[in-house]
Structures are given as structure tokens and as C-alpha cells.
MILOGU-422461 format. One record per residue (C-alpha): residue number from 1; x, y, z. Coordinates in pm, whole numbers, plus 50000, padded with zeros to 5 digits. Example, Ala and Ser with C-alpha at 12.3 -4.5 7.8 and 13.67 -1.06 7.14 Angstrom:
% MILOGU-422461
- miza	xx	yy	zz
- 1	51230	49550	50780
- 2	51367	49894	50714
% end
This chain:
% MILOGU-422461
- miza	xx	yy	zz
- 1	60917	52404	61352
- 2	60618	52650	61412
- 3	60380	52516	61703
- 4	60022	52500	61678
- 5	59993	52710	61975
- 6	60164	52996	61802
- 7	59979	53349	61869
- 8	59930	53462	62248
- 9	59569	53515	62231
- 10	59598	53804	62515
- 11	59845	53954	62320
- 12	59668	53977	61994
- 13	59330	54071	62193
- 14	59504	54348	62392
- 15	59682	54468	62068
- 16	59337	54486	61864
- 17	59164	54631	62117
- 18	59392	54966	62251
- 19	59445	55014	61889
- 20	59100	55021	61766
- 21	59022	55262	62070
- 22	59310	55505	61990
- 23	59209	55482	61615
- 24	58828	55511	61677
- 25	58827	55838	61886
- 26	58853	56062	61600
- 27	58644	55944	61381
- 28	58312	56146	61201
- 29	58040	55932	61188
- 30	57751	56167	60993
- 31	57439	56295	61257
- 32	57120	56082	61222
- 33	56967	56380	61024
- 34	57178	56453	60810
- 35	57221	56022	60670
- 36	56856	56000	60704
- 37	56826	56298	60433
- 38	57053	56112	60246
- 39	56908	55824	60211
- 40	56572	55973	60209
- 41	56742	56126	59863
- 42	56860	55814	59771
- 43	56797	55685	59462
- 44	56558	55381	59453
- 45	56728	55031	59415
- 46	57095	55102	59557
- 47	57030	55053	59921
- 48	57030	54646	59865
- 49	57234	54405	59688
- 50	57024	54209	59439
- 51	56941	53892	59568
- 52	57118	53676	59392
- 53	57413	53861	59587
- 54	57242	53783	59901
- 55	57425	53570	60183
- 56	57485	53311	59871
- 57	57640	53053	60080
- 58	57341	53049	60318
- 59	57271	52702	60098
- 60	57605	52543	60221
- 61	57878	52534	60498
- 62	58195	52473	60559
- 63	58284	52120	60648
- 64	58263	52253	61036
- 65	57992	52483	60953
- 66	58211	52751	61096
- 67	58531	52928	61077
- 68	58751	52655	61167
- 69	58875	52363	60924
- 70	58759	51981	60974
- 71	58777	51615	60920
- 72	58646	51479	60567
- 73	58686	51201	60378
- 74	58986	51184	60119
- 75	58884	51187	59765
- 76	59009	50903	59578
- 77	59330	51136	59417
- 78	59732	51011	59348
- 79	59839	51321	59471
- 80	59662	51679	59583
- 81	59990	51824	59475
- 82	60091	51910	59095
- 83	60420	52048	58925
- 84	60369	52383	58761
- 85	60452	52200	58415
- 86	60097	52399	58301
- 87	59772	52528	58347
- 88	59529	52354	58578
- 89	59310	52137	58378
- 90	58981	52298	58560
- 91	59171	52681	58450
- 92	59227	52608	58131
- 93	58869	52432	58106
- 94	58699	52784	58316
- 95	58938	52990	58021
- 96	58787	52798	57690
- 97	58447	52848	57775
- 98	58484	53186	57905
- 99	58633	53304	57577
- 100	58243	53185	57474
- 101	58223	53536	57648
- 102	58474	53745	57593
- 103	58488	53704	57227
- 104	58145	53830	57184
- 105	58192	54106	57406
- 106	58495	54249	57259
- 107	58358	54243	56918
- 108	58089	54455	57001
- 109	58356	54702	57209
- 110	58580	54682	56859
- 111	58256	54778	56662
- 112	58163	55012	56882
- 113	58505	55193	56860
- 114	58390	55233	56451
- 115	58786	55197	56382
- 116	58873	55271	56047
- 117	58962	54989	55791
- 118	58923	54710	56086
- 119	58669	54497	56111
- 120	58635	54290	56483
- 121	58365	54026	56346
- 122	58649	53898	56066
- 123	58979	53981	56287
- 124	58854	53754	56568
- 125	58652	53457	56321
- 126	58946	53218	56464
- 127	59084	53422	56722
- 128	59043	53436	57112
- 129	59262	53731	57275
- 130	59332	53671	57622
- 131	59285	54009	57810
- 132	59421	53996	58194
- 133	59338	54329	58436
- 134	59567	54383	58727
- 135	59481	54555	59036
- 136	59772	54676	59246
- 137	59801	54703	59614
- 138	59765	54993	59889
- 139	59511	54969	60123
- 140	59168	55140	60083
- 141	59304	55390	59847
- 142	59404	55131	59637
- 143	59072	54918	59622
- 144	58862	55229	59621
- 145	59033	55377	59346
- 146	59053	55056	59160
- 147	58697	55037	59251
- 148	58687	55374	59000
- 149	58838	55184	58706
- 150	58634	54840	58748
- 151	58387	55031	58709
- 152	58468	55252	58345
- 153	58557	54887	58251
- 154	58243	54693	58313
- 155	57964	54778	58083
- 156	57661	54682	58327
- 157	57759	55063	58459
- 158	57533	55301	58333
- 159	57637	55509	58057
- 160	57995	55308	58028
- 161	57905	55250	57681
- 162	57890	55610	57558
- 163	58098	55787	57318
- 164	58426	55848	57535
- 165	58381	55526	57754
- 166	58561	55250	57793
- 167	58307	55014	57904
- 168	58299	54593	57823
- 169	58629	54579	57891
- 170	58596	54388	58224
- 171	58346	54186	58015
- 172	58625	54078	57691
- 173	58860	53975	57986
- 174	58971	53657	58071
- 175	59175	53716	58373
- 176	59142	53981	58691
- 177	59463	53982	58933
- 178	59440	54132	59279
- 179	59726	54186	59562
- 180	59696	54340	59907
- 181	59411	54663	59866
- 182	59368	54577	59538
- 183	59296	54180	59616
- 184	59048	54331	59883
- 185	58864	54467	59584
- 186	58872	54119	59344
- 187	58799	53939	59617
- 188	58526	54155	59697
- 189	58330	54131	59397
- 190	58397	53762	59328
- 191	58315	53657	59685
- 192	57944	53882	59625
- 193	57881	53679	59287
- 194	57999	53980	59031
- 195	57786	54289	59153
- 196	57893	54621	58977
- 197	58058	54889	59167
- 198	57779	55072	59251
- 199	57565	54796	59419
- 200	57852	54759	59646
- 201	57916	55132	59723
- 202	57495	55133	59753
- 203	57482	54851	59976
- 204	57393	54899	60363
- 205	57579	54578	60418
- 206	57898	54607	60259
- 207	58135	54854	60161
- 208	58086	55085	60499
- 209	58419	55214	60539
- 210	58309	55550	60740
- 211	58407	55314	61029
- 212	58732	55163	61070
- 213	58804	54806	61039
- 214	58947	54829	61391
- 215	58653	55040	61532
- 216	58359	54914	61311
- 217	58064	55070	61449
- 218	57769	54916	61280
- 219	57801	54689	60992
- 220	57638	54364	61054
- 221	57661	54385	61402
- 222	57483	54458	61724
- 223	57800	54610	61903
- 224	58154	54649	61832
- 225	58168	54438	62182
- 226	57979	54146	61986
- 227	58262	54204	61684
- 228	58551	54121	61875
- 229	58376	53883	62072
- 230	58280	53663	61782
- 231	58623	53756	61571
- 232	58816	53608	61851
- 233	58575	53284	61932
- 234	58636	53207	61596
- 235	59014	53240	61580
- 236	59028	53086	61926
- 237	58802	52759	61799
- 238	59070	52717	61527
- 239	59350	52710	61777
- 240	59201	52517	61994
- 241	59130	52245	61662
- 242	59444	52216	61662
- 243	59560	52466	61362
- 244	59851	52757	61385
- 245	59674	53100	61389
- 246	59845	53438	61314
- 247	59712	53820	61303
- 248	59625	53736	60972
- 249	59333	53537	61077
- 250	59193	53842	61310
- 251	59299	54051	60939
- 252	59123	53900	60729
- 253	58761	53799	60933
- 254	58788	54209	60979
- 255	58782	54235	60635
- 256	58532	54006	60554
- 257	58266	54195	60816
- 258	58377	54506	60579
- 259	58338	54331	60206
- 260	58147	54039	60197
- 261	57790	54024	60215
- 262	57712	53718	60437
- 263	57608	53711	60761
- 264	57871	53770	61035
- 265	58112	53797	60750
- 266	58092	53417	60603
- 267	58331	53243	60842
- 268	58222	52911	60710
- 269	58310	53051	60282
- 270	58599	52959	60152
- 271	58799	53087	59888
- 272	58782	52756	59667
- 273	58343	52797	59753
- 274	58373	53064	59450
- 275	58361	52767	59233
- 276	57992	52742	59305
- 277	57873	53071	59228
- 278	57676	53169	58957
- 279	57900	53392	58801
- 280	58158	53184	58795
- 281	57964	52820	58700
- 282	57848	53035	58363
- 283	58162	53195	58290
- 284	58058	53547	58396
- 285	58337	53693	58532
- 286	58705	53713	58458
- 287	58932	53399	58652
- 288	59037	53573	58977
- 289	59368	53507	59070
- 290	59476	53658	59449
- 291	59906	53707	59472
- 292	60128	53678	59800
- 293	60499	53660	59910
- 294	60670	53344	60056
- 295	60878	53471	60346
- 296	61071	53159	60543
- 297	60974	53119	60897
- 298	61255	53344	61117
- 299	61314	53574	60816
- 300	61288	53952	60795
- 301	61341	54003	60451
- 302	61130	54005	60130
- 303	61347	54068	59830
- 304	61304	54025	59466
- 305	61450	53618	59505
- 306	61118	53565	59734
- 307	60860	53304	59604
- 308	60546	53449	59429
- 309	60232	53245	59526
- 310	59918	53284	59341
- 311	59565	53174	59488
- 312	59297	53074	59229
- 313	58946	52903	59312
- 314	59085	52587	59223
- 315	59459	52582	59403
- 316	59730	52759	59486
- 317	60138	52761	59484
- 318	60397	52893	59232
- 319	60555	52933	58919
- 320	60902	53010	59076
- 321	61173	52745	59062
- 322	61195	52787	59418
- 323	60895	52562	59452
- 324	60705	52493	59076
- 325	60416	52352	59272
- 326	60055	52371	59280
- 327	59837	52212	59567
- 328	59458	52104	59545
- 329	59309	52442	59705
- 330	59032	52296	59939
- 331	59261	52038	60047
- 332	59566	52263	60161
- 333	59506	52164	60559
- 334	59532	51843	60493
- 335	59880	51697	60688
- 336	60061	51587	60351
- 337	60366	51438	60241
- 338	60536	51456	59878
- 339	60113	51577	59849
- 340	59971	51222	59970
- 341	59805	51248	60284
- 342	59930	51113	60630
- 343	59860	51110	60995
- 344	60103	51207	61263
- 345	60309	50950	61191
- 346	60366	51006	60874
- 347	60110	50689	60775
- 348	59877	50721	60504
- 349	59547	50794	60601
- 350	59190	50840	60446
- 351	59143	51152	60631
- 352	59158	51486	60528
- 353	59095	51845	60622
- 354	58884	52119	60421
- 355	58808	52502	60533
- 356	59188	52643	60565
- 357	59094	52843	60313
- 358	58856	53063	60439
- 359	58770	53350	60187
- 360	58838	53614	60433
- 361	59181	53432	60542
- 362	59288	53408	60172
- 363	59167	53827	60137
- 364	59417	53902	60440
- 365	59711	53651	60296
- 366	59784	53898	60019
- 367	59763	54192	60264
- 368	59924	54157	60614
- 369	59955	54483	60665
- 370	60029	54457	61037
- 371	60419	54441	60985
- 372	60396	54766	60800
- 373	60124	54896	61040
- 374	60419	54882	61294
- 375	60665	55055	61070
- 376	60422	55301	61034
- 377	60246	55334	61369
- 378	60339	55708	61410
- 379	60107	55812	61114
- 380	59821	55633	61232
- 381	59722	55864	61487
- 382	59818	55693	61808
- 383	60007	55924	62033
- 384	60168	55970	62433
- 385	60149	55654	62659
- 386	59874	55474	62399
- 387	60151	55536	62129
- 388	60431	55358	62378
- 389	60166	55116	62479
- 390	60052	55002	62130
- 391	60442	55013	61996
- 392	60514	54791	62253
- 393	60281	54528	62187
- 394	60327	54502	61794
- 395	60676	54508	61840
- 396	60645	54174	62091
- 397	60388	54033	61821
- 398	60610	54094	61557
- 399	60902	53913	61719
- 400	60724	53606	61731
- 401	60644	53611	61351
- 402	60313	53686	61432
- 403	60265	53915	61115
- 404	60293	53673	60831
- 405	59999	53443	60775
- 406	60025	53072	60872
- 407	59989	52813	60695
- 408	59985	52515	60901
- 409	60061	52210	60826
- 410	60258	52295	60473
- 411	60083	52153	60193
- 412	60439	52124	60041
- 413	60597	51940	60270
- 414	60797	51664	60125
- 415	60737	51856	59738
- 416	61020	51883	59524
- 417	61323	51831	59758
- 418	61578	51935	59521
- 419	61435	52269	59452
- 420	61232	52376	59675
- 421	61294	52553	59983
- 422	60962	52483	60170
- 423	61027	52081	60085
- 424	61110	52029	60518
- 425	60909	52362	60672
- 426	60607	52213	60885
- 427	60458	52534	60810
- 428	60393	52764	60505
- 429	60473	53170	60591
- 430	60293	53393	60353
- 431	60318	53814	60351
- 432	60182	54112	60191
- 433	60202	54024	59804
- 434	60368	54418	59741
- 435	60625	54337	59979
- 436	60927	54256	59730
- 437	60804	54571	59491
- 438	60600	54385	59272
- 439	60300	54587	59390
- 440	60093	54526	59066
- 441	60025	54153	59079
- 442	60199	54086	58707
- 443	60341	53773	58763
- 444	60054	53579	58719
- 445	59966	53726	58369
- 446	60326	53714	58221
- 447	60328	53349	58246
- 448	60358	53179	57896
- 449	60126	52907	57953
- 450	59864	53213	58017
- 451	59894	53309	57685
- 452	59796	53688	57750
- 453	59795	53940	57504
- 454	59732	54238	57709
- 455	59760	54370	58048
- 456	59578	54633	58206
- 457	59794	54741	58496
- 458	59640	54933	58743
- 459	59890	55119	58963
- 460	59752	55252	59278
- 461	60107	55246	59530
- 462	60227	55500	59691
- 463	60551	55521	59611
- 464	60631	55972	59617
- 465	60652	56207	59868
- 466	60290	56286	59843
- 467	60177	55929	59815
- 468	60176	55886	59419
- 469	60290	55581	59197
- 470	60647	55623	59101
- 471	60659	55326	58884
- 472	60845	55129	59098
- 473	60619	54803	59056
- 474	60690	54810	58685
- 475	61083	54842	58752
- 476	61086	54558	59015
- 477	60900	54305	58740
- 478	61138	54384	58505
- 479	61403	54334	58679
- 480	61265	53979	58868
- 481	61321	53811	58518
- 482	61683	53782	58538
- 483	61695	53696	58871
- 484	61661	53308	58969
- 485	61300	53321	59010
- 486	61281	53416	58664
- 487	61205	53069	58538
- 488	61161	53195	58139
- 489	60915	53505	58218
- 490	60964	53803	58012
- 491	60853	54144	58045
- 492	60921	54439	57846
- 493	61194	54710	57908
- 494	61098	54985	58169
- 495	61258	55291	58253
- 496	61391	55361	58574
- 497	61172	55541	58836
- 498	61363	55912	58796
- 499	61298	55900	58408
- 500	60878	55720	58496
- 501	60772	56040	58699
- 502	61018	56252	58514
- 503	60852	56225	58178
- 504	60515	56214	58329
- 505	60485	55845	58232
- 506	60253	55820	58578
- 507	60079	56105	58517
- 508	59900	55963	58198
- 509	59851	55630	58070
- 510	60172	55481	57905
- 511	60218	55126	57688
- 512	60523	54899	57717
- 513	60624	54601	57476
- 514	60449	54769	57187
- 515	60725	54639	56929
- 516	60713	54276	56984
- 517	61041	54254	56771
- 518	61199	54431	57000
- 519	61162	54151	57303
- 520	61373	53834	57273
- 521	61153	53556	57330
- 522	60986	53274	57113
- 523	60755	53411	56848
- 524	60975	53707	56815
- 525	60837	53817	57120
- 526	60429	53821	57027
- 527	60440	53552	57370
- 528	60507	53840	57560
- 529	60197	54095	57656
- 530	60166	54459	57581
- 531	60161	54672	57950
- 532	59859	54913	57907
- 533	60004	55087	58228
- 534	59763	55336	58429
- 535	59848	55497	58729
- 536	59670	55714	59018
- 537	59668	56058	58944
- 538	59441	56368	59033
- 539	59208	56398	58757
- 540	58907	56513	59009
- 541	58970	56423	59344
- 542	59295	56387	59572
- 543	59325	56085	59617
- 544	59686	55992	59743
- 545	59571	55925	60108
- 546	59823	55645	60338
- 547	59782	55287	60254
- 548	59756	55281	60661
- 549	59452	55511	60654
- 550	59148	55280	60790
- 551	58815	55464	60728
- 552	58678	55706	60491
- 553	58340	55863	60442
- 554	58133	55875	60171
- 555	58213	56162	60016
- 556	58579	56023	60042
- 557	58446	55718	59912
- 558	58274	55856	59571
- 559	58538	56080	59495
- 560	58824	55787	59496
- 561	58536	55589	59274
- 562	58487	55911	59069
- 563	58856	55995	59007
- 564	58925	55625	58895
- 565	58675	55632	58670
- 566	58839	55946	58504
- 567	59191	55796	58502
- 568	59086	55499	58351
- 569	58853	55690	58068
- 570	59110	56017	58048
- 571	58776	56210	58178
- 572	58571	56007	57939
- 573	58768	56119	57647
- 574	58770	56517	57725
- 575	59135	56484	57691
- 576	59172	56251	57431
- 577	58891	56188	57218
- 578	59036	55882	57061
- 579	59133	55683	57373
- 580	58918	55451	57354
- 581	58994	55387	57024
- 582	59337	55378	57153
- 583	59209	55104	57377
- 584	59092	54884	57115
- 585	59421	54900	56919
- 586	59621	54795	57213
- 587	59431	54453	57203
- 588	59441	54399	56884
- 589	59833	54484	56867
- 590	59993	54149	56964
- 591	59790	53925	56739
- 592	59831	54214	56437
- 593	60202	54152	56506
- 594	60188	53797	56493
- 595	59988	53788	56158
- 596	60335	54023	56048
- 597	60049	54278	55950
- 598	60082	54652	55978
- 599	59897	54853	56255
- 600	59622	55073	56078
- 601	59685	55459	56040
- 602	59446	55539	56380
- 603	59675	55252	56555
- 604	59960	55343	56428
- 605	59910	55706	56576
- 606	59795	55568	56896
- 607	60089	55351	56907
- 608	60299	55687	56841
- 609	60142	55872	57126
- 610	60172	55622	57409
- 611	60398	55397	57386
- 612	60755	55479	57572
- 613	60978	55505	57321
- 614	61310	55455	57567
- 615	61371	55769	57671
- 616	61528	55804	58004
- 617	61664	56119	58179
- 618	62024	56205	58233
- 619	61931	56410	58500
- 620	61716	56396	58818
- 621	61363	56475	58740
- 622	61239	56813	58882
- 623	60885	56685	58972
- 624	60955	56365	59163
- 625	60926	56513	59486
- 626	60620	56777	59361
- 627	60227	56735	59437
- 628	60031	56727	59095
- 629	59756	56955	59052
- 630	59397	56821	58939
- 631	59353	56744	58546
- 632	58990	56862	58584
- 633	59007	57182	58781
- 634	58653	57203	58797
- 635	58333	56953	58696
- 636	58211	56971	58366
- 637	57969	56727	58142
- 638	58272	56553	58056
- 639	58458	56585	58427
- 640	58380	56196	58453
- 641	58162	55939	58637
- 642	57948	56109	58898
- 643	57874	55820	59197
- 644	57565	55838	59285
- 645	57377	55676	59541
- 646	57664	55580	59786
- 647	57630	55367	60099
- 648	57458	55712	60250
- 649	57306	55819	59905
- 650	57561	56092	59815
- 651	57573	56221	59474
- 652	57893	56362	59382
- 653	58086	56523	59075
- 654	57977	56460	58767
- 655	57670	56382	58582
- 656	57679	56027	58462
- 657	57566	55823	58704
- 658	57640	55456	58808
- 659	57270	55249	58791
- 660	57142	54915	58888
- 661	57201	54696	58639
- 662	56914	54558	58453
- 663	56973	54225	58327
- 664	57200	54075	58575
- 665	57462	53831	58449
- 666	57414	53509	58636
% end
């Protein structure tokens, strides 16, 4: 049984504090001329978010108007909790009348594509293809450089629709998955109603990263004094209410100073509040879906047999036989049994508890990096006495479980007794979503009930000697499905990680599962997606940085942005003019397969080109422990998506240019 009274407040205070002031010394923080001169050059409309991305829970609160959860009034419900039999009624209601959205959209990116003897308007007349987009972990190299590829999808960024581009592909999807850096970066633009990239890297109130989330500088704030003053109040009022608290807590209202655009970070939004955006009320953005780890209270280990949890506006639990629950998301600090709730005596009760799930506390769930930060704490700069000092007191915080996040009381308590092994915790343990391998957050999207045709899996890890993807992620999916926790997934075959980086398969974008035929599964295998897999790579920038690495400045900033923009469009198609052709044919290959039609000549060559065709090396791969050199040695008209107008105003490589948007969707 975890107490209430479960973090050492000193502890955590003197931990966050001698770090941030070994970490902070170093940092370059630009002179007042030269920023002013940048944003004197800036251009005119990116120094704001729009205002319907302004502080848009100013209207409503929390139930305590604050950070920390409160008394309500039970609805009149059976149960908050449901068995993962299928989709939420509200998902599967948000999916219908997105594909109102998506269908549109991806007709005009099929048209757009002028494919040869394929026409979008009659393929999709009764057809709704269900696109998902997967955003890996890794810190800020992982949500910056996804950043990059959000943006070549989404066609509100200017010039995403030209010849080479790749752009209303955020727009024709149905489903965006996020995990540790890369949930930083979902939640991010779903908790700031939908901006586009460049609004956020414009803004002066989001997106500074020049200053590290343990040394934060300016911001929204008067001092960093006033920072940890109010990030600890807060935790400490939640305590004190009576709830468990963990580093995660201190995590993730860090993070939300950093990414969300409310004042003193929203400690009174919760993740469940997206419900009531604008974006989301009229369909306008793909259903977010945020992935962590189960790890059992006293354990060490995350390993492929761990529970997968998935957070969605509307609830959250798993899939996994281990638990095959879902609990009402607002509702999760409610004291439940078997899902009904009770007082401390295990009485039914009337009362109930909203505001656990704090936007910012849900962002840091899927990345508690602190366990790793300890692992790790010789790269991060800290050195002599401060080093000993500072191992010392993550080492103590670790022992007491403090870097999991808590989730207490369990909202499964008393759920599925025969299968589940949270049925008797008093508390829920959650970690870093990456931590059992599954750093791309696929789990979510190869669910049957999901229905998903295509995945766009983002791979920013850092998996190499130099910090690169090895395609480890892909491997460890595979493999999860015959495991216990497989619970009728499928996923296509993978090669192992020698033969991914030794036949380049990370060093340009690679398709699995393109021969449906050649999965077992019902439909002959059309259930299963196609894995448009896409991994970091040097096209214009270096961008293989440590996940542990807590600031960067804006030139940093635009040339992540910049090179993920040229990964995702293969430097808008100067290396392969028909990629985004290539594109097109990928989503349109599952439901060509089940209409037992034959791929047109352009898709049959695109299918020829990038799909693995199960090769795997006999021998170790020469380049798995090398450091690539850039695709684009120098920038050209076609070297990719310049950023312009960063947080300071920088303009970088490049010439196209990421704009305002006009017309707003919302």
C-alpha cells in the first residue's frame, strides 16, 4: 500500500533545486541586442498566438480552481469503469464525424498527387480510410524534430501544398499518437487548440526552450524564485488534499510552464478539458491518444509483458489482458471499487473527485524521465561534489519509487480480479511509455477495433552510438504480439536491428505489411495497417542530440524543425520526385487490397522501391556504429522548409517559409 504522504517534499525541493543550478550555469542566453534585432527582423504576426489559442481555459476551472483535485457530485453512472470489449462510444462518435473531414481532405491530397489511372473522388464515394500518425519518444530532440514533420504534414503551413510537399496529411488523419518527447509535442498542440508549428515556435509564450526546464529564466514568470515557489505550492496543496504526489507532478507542471499557453502553465486544465476546445468540438484535429507503461509498485523492471496504457480526452486504461479496462477519464480520483464509487469504508457514496488529470500531469505520465535522468546523470553536465551531491539525492528519491507517476487511489481497484494485476493495488504506478522498447507509441493504432489503414511512424530514439534510430521500436512491437499481452494484435514482420541500419532502412523511409497476404489475420490480413516508417536522419541539420539534453536555442530549435521537415518530404522531393505520390499510394494500398484489385503501375513501382522485401544480413552491418553524413550538404531551393520567424525571429536554411495561417480551423 502506497501512502498519501509519499514524496519528501525537502527531498524533491533540494533535488530540483542543486540540479537546476548545476544545469543552468552554462547556459547562452542571446545579449539584449542581438534578440532585440531579431525580433526587430521578425516577421509580422509570429510573435503571438492567435487568440483563439489564447489562455482558452480562462472561461473555466478546475473543480478546485487550481492544481489540486476536489469534491463533486457523482453523475448518475452504473459504473465509471468499462471492459475494453470496444471503442468508447464518445471515440467512435469523435471518429464518424471526423471522417466528415478527413475524407474531403484526402481527396484533394489524392487529386493533387495527379496519379495516373486513379481517381480519389470515385475510390473514396463509400470509403473512409482511417490514417493514424505516431510520434515517438526522446526528449526535446524528439518533439522538436517531430515538430519538423507535423509540420510537412499539415497543410495550414505555407507552401506545404507545393509540388514536392506532403502537406494535408495531418488534415486526412484520424488519429495522432504521442509517447514521452513525442507526447510533449501532441499534447502541445492539442492542449493550444491546434496551432501550426510555426505559431508555436513564433510564440513569446510557449515553446522557449533556450532555457532549461530546470533553470527557466523567463517564460511566464517574474523569477525563476516565483517558478519553484508556485510549482511546489501547488504540488504541496495536493498532498496536503490528501492525494499521493511523485516527481512526476513537479515533471509535468515544468512542462506545462514550457508548452502550454495559459497563464502560470494551466494548473487548473485537465487533460479530459480538451473535450471543450474548438478544435476538437468541430472535429478539427486528429483524436490524440497519449501512451505509458504500467510498472507495479516495488518493481524495477519494464519488459515487453508490462501493461500499455493509453490516455484519450475521454478515458484511459488498456487493451492488454493484464487489465482490458477503461476508466471514465475525469473521474479517475474518484476512490472506486469494481468502478462504483465508495468512501473510506468501502460504502457507496455520492461523492466524487475530478482534476487528477491535470494536462500537464498526464504530459509528464508518458515521460518520467527522472529514472533515466539518474542513469544518465554523468552526461548532463553535473560534475565534483554537485555531481556526488545530486547522485545522492536521486538515488534516495529513486528508492522510494519516487520516479514513476502516482496514481492514487487506483481507479481499478476491485476491476477484473481474475486478470488483472492492478485488481488489489491502492495505487496505479505509471512510467515513461518508451520504457519496454516500444518507443513509437504503435499499440494504440494496431488495435482491430481502430480499424487503421495506415501508420505514419515517426522514429525519433536514440538508439546508436551517435544517438540515431536503430529500429529497435519497430522490433520490440513485433515481437510484443506473441507475448501474453498480445491479446490478437498483429503487426507486420520486421527485421532485426543489425539488418534495419545495415541496409539503410533508417536512413530513408521504409514500408512494412505492404502484402497483406502475406500477414495471417482475418481479412487475409487487410485488418492489419501498412508501417510508413520514417526515421531521424541528417538531411540538413545534426540533429542526434541526448534525450537528457534540456535547452536549446533557436537556431538549434529551427534546424531540428527544418531537418524534420526534410525527412518527412525527402527534401521536398529533391531526392525523389515521386514521393509524394508514393505517399498517396501507401493509403490507398490496404483498401486496393481488400477490393482484390491490382496496385496501379506508379504504385506498383513505389511499392517496389520501399517496401522491405525481407532481406536481413548474415553478417554484422559495417555502419551501425558510424555517424551519417548530411543528405543535403549544402542549402539549395529544394534543401527543405526554411523556419522562419522563431521564438527570437531567426530565419534559417531554406527558402520556404512557415506563415500564419489564414483561415484558422476552429
Amino acid at each position: 500500500m502506497l501512502s498519501s504522504c509519499y514524496l519528501p517534499l525537502t527531498a524533491i525541493s533540494y533535488a530540483i533545486l542543486l540540479i537546476s543550478g548545476c544545469l543552468g550555469a552554462d547556459q547562452d542566453v542571446a545579449g539584449e541586442d542581438t534578440a532585440q534585432a531579431a525580433i526587430n527582423n521578425r516577421d509580422v504576426g509570429f510573435s503571438h498566438l492567435h487568440p483563439e489559442y489564447h489562455h482558452v481555459f480562462e472561461k473555466r476551472d478546475s473543480p478546485s480552481g487550481g492544481y489540486v483535485p476536489a469534491n463533486v457530485t457523482c453523475p448518475n453512472v452504473a459504473s465509471f469503469i468499462r471492459n475494453a470489449t470496444s471503442l468508447a462510444a464518445n471515440e467512435t462518435q469523435y471518429i464518424e464525424n471526423r471522417y466528415a473531414q478527413t475524407s474531403p481532405y484526402l481527396i484533394s491530397y489524392l487529386d493533387r498527387l495527379n496519379l495516373t489511372d486513379f481517381n480519389a473522388t470515385d475510390f473514396l464515394a463509400d470509403t473512409n480510410l482511417t490514417i493514424g500518425i505516431a510520434f515517438s519518444g526522446g526528449g526535446y530532440r524528439a518533439m522538436l524534430s517531430g515538430a519538423g514533420f507535423l509540420a510537412a504534414f499539415d497543410d495550414r503551413t505555407q507552401n506545404a501544398t507545393d509540388a514536392g510537399h506532403i502537406g494535408g496529411l495531418l488534415q486526412s488523419a484520424s488519429y495522432i499518437t504521442g509517447l514521452s518527447g513525442g507526447n510533449w509535442l501532441v499534447t502541445s498542440v492539442v492542449m493550444n487548440n491546434f496551432p501550426t508549428i510555426s505559431q508555436l515556435q513564433g510564440s513569446e509564450t510557449v515553446w522557449e526552450l533556450s532555457n532549461s526546464i530546470l533553470d527557466p529564466g523567463g517564460w511566464q514568470l517574474v523569477s525563476t524564485e516565483d517558478y519553484y515557489a508556485n510549482m511546489i505550492n501547488d504540488v504541496t496543496d495536493k498532498l496536503d488534499a490528501g492525494f499521493g504526489v511523485s516527481l512526476t507532478d513537479y515533471w509535468g507542471r515544468g512542462l506545462s510552464y514550457q508548452l502550454f499557453n495559459y497563464t502560470d502553465g494551466g494548473p487548473n486544465v485537465t487533460f479530459s478539458d480538451i473535450r471543450d476546445l474548438s478544435s476538437f468540438q468541430n472535429y478539427g484535429m486528429p483524436f490524440p491518444i497519449i501512451v505509458a507503461d504500467g510498472r507495479p509498485y516495488n518493481t524495477k523492471i519494464v519488459s515487453i509483458n508490462s501493461t500499455v496504457y493509453e490516455f484519450t480526452p475521454y478515458e484511459m486504461g488498456s487493451w492488454d489482458p493484464s487489465l482490458y479496462a477503461f476508466a471514465a477519464l475525469e473521474y479517475i480520483g474518484t476512490n472506486m471499487t469494481n468502478g462504483r464509487p465508495v468512501d473510506n469504508n468501502k460504502n457507496s457514496t455520492t461523492t466524487c473527485i475530478m482534476g487528477l488529470d491535470n494536462a500537464g500531469f498526464v504530459m509528464g505520465t508518458s515521460a518520467t524521465l527522472f529514472n533515466q535522468f539518474l542513469l544518465q546523470l554523468n552526461t548532463t553536465g553535473v560534475e565534483g561534489v554537485l555531481y556526488d551531491a545530486a547522485q545522492a539525492a536521486l538515488e534516495d528519491l529513486s528508492y522510494h519509487e519516487d520516479d514513476i507517476a502516482l496514481y492514487e487511489p487506483n481507479p481499478f481497484y476491485g476491476v477484473n480480479p481474475d486478470i488483472s494485476y492492478m485488481y488489489n493495488e491502492t495505487a496505479l504506478t505509471l512510467v515513461d511509455g518508451g520504457e519496454d522498447n516500444q518507443n513509437i507509441p504503435l499499440a494504440p493504432l494496431i488495435q482491430p477495433v481502430r480499424h487503421v489503414d495506415v501508420v505514419f511512424a515517426i522514429d525519433n530514439s536514440a538508439d546508436t552510438e551517435y544517438d540515431w534510430p536503430s529500429g529497435i521500436s519497430m522490433t520490440a512491437t513485433y515481437d510484443r504480439q506473441f507475448s501474453s499481452q498480445g491479446n490478437g494484435t498483429l503487426f507486420p514482420a520486421v527485421p532485426d536491428i543489425n539488418s534495419f541500419v545495415g541496409l539503410n532502412l533508417t536512413a530513408r523511409p521504409t514500408w512494412f505489411g505492404c502484402n497483406a497476404s502475406n500477414i495471417t489475420g482475418e481479412n487475409g490480413g487487410t485488418t492489419v495497417p501498412l508501417i510508413v516508417y520514417m526515421a531521424n536522419h541528417p538531411w540538413s541539420y545534426y540533429t542526434n542530440t541526448s534525450t537528457f539534453q534540456l535547452s536549446y536555442d533557436t537556431d538549434e530549435v529551427a534546424g531540428f524543425i527544418t531537418n524534420g521537415y526534410n525527412v518527412a518530404t525527402q527534401g521536398n522531393g529533391t531526392v525523389d520526385t515521386e514521393w509524394a505520390k508514393c505517399i498517396g499510394c501507401a493509403i490507398i494500398q490496404r483498401e486496393t487490397e481488400r477490393r482484390n484489385s491490382t496496385p496501379t503501375t506508379e504504385c506498383q513501382a513505389c511499392l517496389n522501391k520501399y517496401c522491405w522485401d525481407g532481406t536481413v544480413l548474415s553478417t554484422n552491418a559495417s555502419n551501425i556504429t558510424g555517424q551519417p553524413g548530411l543528405v543535403l550538404a549544402a542549402p539549395s531551393a529544394k534543401s527543405g522548409a526554411a523556419m522562419a520567424a522563431t521564438a527570437r525571429g531567426m530565419v534559417v536554411l531554406g527558402t520556404i517559409v512557415l506563415g500564419v495561417v489564414v483561415a484558422v480551423m476552429g
